[in-house]
C-alpha positions as CSV (number, residue, x, y, z in Angstrom):
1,X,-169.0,-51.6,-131.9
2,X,-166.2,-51.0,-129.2
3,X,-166.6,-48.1,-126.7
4,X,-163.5,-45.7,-129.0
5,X,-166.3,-46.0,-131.6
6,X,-169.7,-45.4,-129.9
7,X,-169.6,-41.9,-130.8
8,X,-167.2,-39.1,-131.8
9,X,-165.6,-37.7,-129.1
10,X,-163.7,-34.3,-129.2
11,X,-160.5,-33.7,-126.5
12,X,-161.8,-31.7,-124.4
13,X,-159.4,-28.3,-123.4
14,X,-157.2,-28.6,-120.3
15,X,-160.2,-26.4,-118.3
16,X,-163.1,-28.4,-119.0
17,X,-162.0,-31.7,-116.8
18,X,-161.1,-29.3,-114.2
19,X,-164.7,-27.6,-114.3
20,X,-166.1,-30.7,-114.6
21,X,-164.8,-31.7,-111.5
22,X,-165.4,-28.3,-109.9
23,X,-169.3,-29.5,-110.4
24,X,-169.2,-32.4,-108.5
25,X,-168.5,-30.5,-105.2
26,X,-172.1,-29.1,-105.4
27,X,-173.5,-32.1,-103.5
28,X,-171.0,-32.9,-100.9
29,X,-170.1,-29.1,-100.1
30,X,-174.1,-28.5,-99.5
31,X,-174.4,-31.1,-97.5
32,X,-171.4,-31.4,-95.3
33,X,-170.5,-28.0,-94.9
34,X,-172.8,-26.5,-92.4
35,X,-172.6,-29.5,-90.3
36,X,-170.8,-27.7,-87.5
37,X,-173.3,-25.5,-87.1
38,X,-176.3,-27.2,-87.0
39,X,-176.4,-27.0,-83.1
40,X,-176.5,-23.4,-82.9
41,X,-178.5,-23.3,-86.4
42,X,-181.2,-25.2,-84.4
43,X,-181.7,-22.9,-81.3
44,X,-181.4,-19.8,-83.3
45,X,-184.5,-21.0,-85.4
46,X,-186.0,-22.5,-82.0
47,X,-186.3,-26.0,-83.5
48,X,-185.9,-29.4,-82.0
49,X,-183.2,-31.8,-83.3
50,X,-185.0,-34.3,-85.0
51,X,-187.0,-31.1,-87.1
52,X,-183.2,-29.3,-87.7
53,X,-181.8,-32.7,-89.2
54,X,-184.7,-32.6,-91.7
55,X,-182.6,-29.6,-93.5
56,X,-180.2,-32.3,-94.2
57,X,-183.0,-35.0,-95.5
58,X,-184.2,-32.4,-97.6
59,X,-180.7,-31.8,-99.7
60,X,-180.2,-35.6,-99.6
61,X,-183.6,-36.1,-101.0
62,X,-183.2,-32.6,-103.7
63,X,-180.1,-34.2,-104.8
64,X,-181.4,-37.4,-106.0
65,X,-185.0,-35.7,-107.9
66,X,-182.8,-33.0,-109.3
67,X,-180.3,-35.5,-111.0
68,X,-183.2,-37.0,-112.5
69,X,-184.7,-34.3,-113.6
70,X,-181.7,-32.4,-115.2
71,X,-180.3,-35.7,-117.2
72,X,-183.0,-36.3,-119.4
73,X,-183.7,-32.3,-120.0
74,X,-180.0,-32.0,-120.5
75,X,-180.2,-35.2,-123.3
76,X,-183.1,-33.0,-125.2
77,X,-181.8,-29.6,-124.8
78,X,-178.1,-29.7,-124.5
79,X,-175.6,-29.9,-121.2
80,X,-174.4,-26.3,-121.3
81,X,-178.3,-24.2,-121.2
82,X,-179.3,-26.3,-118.1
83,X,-176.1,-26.2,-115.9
84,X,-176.4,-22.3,-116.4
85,X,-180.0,-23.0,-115.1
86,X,-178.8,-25.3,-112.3
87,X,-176.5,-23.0,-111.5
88,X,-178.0,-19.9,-110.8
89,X,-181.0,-21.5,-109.1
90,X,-178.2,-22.8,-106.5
91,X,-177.5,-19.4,-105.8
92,X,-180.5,-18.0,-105.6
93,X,-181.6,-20.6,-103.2
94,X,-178.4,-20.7,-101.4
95,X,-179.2,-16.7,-100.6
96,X,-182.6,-18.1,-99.5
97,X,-181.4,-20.5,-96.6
98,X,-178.7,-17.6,-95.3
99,X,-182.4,-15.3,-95.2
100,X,-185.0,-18.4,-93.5
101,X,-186.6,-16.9,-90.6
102,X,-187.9,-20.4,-89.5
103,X,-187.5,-23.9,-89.7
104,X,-189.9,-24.6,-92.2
105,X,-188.6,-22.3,-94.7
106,X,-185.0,-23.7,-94.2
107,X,-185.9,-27.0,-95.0
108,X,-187.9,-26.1,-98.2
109,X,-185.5,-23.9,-99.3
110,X,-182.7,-27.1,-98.8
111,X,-184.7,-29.1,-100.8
112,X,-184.9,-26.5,-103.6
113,X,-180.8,-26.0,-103.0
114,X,-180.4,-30.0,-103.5
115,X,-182.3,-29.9,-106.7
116,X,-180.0,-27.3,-107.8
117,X,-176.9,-29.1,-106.2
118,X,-178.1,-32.1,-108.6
119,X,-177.6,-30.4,-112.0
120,X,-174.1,-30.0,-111.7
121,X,-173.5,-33.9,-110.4
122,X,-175.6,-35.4,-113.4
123,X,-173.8,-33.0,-116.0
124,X,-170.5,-33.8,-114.6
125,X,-171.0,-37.3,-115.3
126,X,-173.0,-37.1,-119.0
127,X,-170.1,-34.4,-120.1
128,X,-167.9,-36.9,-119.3
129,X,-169.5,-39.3,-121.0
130,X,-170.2,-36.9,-124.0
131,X,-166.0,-35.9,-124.3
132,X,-164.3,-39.3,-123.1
133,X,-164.5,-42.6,-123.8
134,X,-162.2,-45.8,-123.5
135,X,-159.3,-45.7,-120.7
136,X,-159.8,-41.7,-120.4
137,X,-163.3,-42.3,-119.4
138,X,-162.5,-44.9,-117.2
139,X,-159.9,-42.4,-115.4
140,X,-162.7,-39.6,-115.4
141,X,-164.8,-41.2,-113.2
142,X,-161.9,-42.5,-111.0
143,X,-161.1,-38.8,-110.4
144,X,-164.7,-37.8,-109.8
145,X,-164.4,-40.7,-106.8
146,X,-161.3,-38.9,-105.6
147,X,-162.8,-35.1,-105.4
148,X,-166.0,-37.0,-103.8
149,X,-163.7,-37.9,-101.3
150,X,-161.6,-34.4,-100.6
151,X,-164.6,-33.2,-100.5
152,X,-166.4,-34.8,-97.6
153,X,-162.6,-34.0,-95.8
154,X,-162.8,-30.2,-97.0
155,X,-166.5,-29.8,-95.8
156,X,-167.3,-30.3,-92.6
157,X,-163.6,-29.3,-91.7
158,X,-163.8,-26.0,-93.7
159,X,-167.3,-25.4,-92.1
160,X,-166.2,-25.9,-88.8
161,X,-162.7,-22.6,-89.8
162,X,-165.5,-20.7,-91.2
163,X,-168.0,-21.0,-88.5
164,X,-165.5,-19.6,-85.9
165,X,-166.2,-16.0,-87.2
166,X,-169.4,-16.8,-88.8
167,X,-172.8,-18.1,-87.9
168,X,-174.9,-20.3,-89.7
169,X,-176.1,-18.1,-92.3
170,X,-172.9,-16.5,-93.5
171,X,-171.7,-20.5,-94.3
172,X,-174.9,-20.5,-96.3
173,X,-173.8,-17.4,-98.1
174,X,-170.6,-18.8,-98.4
175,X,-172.4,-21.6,-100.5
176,X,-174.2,-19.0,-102.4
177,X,-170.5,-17.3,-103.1
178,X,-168.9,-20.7,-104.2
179,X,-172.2,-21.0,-106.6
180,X,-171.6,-17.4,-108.2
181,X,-167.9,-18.5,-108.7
182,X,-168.6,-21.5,-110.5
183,X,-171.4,-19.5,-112.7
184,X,-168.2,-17.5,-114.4
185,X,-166.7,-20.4,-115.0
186,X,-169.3,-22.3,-116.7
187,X,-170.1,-18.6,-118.6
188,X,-166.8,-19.0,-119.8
189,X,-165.6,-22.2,-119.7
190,X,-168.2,-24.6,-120.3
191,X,-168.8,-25.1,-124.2
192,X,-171.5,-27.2,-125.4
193,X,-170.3,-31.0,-125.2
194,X,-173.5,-32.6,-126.6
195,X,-174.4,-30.9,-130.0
196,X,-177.9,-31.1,-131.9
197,X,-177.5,-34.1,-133.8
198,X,-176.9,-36.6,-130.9
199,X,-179.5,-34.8,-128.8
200,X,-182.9,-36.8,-128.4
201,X,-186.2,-36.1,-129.9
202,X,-190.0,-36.6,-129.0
203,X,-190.2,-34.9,-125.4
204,X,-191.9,-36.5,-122.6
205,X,-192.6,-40.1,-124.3
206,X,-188.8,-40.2,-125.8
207,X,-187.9,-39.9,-122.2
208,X,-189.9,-42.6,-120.9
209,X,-188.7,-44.7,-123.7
210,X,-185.2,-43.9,-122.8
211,X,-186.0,-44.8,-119.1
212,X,-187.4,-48.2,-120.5
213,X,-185.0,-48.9,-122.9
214,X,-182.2,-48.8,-119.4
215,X,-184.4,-50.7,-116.8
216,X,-183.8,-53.2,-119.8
217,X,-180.9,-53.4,-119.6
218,X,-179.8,-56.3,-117.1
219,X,-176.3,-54.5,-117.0
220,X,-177.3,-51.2,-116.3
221,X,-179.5,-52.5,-113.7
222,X,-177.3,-54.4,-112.1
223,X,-174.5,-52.1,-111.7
224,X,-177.1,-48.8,-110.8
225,X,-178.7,-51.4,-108.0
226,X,-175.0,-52.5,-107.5
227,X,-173.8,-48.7,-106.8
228,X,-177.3,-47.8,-105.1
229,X,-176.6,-50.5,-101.8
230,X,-173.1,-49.6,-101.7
231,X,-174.0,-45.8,-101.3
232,X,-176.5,-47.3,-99.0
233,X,-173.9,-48.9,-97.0
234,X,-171.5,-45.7,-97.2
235,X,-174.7,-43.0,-96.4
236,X,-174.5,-45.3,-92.9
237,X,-171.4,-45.2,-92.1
238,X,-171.6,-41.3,-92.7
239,X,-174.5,-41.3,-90.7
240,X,-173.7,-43.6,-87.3
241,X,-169.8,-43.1,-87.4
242,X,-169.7,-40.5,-85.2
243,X,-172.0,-41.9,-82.5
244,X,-169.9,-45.3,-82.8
245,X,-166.8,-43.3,-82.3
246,X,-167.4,-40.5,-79.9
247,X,-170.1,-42.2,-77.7
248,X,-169.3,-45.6,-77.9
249,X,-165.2,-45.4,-78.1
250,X,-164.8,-42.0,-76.3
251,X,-162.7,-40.4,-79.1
252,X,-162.6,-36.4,-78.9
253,X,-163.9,-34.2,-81.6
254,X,-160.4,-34.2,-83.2
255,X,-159.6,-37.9,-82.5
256,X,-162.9,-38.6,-84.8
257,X,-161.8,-35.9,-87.1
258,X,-158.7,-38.0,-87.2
259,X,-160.4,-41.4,-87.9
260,X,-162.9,-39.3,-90.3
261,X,-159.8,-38.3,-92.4
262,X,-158.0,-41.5,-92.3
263,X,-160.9,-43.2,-94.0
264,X,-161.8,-40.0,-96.1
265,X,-158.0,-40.6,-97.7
266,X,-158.2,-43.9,-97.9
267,X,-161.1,-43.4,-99.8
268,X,-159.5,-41.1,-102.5
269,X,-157.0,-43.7,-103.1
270,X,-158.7,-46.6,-103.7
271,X,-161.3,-44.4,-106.1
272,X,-157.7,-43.6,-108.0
273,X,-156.4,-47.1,-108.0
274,X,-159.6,-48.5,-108.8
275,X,-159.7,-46.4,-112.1
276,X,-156.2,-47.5,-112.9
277,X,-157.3,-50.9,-111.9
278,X,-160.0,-50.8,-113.9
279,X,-158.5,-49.2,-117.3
280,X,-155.8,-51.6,-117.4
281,X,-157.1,-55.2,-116.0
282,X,-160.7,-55.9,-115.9
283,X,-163.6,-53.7,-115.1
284,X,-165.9,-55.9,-114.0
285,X,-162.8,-57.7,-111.9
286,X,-162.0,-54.5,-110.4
287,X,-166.2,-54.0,-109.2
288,X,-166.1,-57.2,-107.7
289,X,-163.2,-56.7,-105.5
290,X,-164.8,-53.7,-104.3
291,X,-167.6,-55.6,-103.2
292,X,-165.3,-58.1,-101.3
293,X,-163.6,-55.3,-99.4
294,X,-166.6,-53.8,-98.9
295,X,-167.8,-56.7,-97.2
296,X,-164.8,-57.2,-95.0
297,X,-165.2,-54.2,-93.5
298,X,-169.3,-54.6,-93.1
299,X,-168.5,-58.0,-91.9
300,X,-166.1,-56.3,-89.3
301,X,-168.7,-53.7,-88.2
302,X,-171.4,-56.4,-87.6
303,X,-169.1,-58.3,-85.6
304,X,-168.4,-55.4,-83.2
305,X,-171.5,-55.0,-82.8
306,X,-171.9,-58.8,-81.6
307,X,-169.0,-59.2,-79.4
308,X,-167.5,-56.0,-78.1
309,X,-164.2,-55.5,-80.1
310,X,-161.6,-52.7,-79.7
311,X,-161.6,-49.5,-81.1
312,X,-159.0,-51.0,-84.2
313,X,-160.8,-53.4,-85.5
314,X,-163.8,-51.0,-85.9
315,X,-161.4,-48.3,-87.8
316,X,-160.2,-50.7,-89.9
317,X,-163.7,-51.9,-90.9
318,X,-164.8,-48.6,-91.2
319,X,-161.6,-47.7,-93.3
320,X,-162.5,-50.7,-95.4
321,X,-166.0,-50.1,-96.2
322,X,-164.9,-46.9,-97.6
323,X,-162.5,-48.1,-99.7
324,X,-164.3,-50.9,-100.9
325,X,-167.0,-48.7,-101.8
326,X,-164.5,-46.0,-103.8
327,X,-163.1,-49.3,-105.5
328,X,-166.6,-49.9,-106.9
329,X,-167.4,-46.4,-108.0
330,X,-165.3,-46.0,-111.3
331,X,-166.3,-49.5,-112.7
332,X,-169.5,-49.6,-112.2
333,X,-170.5,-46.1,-113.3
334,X,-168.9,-47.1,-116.7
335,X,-170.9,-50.3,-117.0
336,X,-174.1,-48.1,-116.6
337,X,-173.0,-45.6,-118.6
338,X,-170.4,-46.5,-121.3
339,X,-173.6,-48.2,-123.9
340,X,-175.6,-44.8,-123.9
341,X,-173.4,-42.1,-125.4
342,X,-176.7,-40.2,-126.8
343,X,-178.7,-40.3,-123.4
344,X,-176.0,-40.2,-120.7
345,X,-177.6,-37.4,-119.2
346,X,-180.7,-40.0,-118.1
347,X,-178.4,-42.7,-117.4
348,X,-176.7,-40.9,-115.4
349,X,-179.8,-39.1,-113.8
350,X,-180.7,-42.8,-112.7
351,X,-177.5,-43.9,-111.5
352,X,-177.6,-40.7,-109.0
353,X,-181.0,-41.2,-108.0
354,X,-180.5,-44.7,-107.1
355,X,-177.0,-43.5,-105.1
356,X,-178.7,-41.1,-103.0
357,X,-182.3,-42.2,-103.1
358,X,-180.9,-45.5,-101.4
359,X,-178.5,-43.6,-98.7
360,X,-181.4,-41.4,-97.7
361,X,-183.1,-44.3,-96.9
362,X,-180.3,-46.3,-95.1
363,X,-178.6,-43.2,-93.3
364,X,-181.4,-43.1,-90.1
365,X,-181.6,-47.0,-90.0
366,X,-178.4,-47.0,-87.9
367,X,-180.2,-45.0,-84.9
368,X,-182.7,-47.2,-84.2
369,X,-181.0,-49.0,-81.1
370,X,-180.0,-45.1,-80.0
371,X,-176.7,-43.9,-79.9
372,X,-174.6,-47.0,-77.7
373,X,-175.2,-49.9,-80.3
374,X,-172.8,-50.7,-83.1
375,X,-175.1,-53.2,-84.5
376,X,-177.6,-51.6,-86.1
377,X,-174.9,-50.1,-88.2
378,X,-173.4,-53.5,-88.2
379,X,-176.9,-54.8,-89.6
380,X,-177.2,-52.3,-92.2
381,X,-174.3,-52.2,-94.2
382,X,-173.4,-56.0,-93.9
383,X,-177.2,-56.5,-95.6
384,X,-176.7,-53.8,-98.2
385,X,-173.2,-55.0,-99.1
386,X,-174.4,-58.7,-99.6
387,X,-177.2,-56.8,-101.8
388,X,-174.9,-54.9,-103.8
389,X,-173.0,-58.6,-104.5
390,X,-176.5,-60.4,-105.4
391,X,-177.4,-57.5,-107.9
392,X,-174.2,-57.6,-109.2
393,X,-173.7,-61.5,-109.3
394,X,-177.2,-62.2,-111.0
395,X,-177.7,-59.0,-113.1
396,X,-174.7,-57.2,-114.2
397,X,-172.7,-60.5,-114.8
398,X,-175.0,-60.6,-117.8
399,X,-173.0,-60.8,-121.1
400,X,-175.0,-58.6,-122.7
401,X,-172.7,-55.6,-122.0
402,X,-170.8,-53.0,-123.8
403,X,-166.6,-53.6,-123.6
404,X,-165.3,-50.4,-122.6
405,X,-161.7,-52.0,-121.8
406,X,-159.7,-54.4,-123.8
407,X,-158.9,-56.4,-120.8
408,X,-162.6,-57.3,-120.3
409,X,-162.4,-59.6,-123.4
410,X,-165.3,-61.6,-121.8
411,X,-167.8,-58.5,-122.4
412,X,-169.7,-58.3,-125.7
413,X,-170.3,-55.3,-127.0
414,X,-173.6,-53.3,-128.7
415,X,-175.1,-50.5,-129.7
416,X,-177.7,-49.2,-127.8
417,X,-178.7,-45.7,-129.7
């Protein structure tokens, strides 16, 4: 059956997409928005460097085990009961990291703040799933890109206005503040999009049968792997951008702020085109150009890091790999998720996982040669884009697909549930 059939859909109410949105800030916001104050966060709590950057590991690594946790509990039990849950628990332990008297207790309590952080990503994208379908679900995801993207430029810079007349903790409570607003809103805002009769049944073993049934699924697969090397490849950049840039190039805090932006914007537009791209060509066309201007700019990176090149040619490739990566981002989150309208929630717990699990693992790979070599940057992303390709090449290429785009005339469709 074709994607406008899979499943009844209801239009959702002019709030909901905007709330929905709203939840996909949790992530980003945690994790960029104390940035600026890590330094002083770090001597206040008498810590070394390497220890203090563990409170970002932590959230990285919370993120990935809370999305997989809260999308097959939200399958069972409904969307709306665990975001509430999620929710409150980001408060609470947003509260907790503005009261840490050490080090320790910090980076526990940032785990515990990235499960949290977790909920409302997963739910985002299984709401989605649960009130959209065809070209509107297409365009969902292309907007979640696009406030992924404002939000890595609103964080760090909105950390570094609030930490002129506030310390570490008070961004924390900050955090906590921007939780409790979102609580009203989900109070009452956020209806139930997954009612009882497309919930799923038999607890634990249903779950692992639903996990089963995906890593079956050569298409899913292919484009979670697919996204999972390309967040990989963008986690790095994050990571060893500003040592490339300041330390290597010379830029100034502002001139990187600068670059930072640039590639941040160029990110939101290429997420937007790429849904439009996407919705009204060819899904799977649209992921594959993603890949190839991923790879330019990879490409461009590892050649910098080769032959010294000026400070252009790495922007650009910087600029590039960001883009391509946005490009990617709508397509291939509606290959993995478009055939399971009745367990998006663990779809899209898996997809997640995979997206952070992978960066987490990538993002301290670039400082291996210290902070005065592009190539281990260069290195990185050029191998995780040419993954991403293979994945996508020998797995999600697979016919057996569900069409979620007339355009895409080549993919088959099926029901999964």
């Amino acid at each position: 059956m074709s994607v406008r059939s899979s499943s009844s859909h209801r239009a959702p109410g002019r709030t909901l997409p905007t709330l929905l949105l709203l939840l996909t800030v949790f992530g980003p916001i945690s994790m960029d928005l104390y940035l600026p104050a890590l330094p002083a966060l770090t001597a206040d709590l008498g810590a070394v460097t390497s220890v203090a950057q563990l409170t970002v590991t932590a959230c990285l690594i919370g993120l990935a085990a809370g999305q997989l946790i809260a999308g097959p509990l939200s399958d069972r039990f409904g969307r709306r009961g665990i975001l509430l849950v999620g929710v409150v628990a980001y408060i609470a332990t947003s509260a907790l990291c503005a009261l840490s008297p050490t080090i320790e207790t910090l980076i526990l309590a940032r785990f515990v703040q990235g499960l949290a952080g977790g909920v409302g990503i997963v739910i985002a994208q299984a709401a989605g799933r649960d009130v959209y379908s065809g070209g509107a679900l297409i365009r969902f995801y292309a907007r979640l890109t696009v406030i992924g993207g404002v939000a890595a430029v609103v964080g760090p810079l909105l950390g570094g206005v609030l930490n002129s007349f506030t310390d570490w903790r008070g961004l924390f409570v900050f955090l906590a503040s921007i939780g409790a607003g979102i609580l009203i809103l989900v109070v009452f805002a956020f209806p139930e999009t997954l009612p009882p009769d497309r919930r799923t049944r038999g607890g634990f073993r249903q779950t692992i049968g639903d996990f089963r049934t995906l890593l079956s699924d050569r298409t899913f697969v292919g484009a979670v792997l697919n996204q999972g090397f390309l967040y990989a490849a963008l986690f790095a950049y994050l990571s060893g951008a500003t040592f490339v840039l300041q330390d290597i190039y010379g830029l100034s805090p502002l001139g990187y702020a600068l670059a930072f932006g640039l590639n941040s914007t160029g990110f939101m537009i290429f997420g937007y085109l790429a849904g439009r791209g996407a919705e009204r060509w060819s899904i799977r066309g649209t992921l594959t150009i993603g890949i190839l201007v991923a790879g330019c700019g990879a490409l461009g990176l590892l050649a910098s890091g080769i032959v010294a090149m000026p400070l252009w040619v790495v922007i650009v490739s910087l600029f590039l790999l960001a883009g391509g990566v946005a490009i990617s981002s709508p397509p291939a989150t509606t290959l993995a998720l478009v055939g399971y309208p009745q367990m998006a929630g663990t779809a899209s717990s898996l997809l997640g996982m995979v997206r952070f699990g992978f960066g987490g693992v990538a993002a301290p790979l670039v400082g291996v040669a210290g902070a005065l070599s592009i190539l281990p940057l260069g290195i990185v992303v050029t191998v995780a884009v040419l993954s991403a390709g293979l994945v996508f090449a020998i797995l999600a290429r697979s016919p057996k697909t569900v069409a979620s785009n007339p355009a895409d005339d080549s993919i088959s469709t099926s029901a999964h549930r």
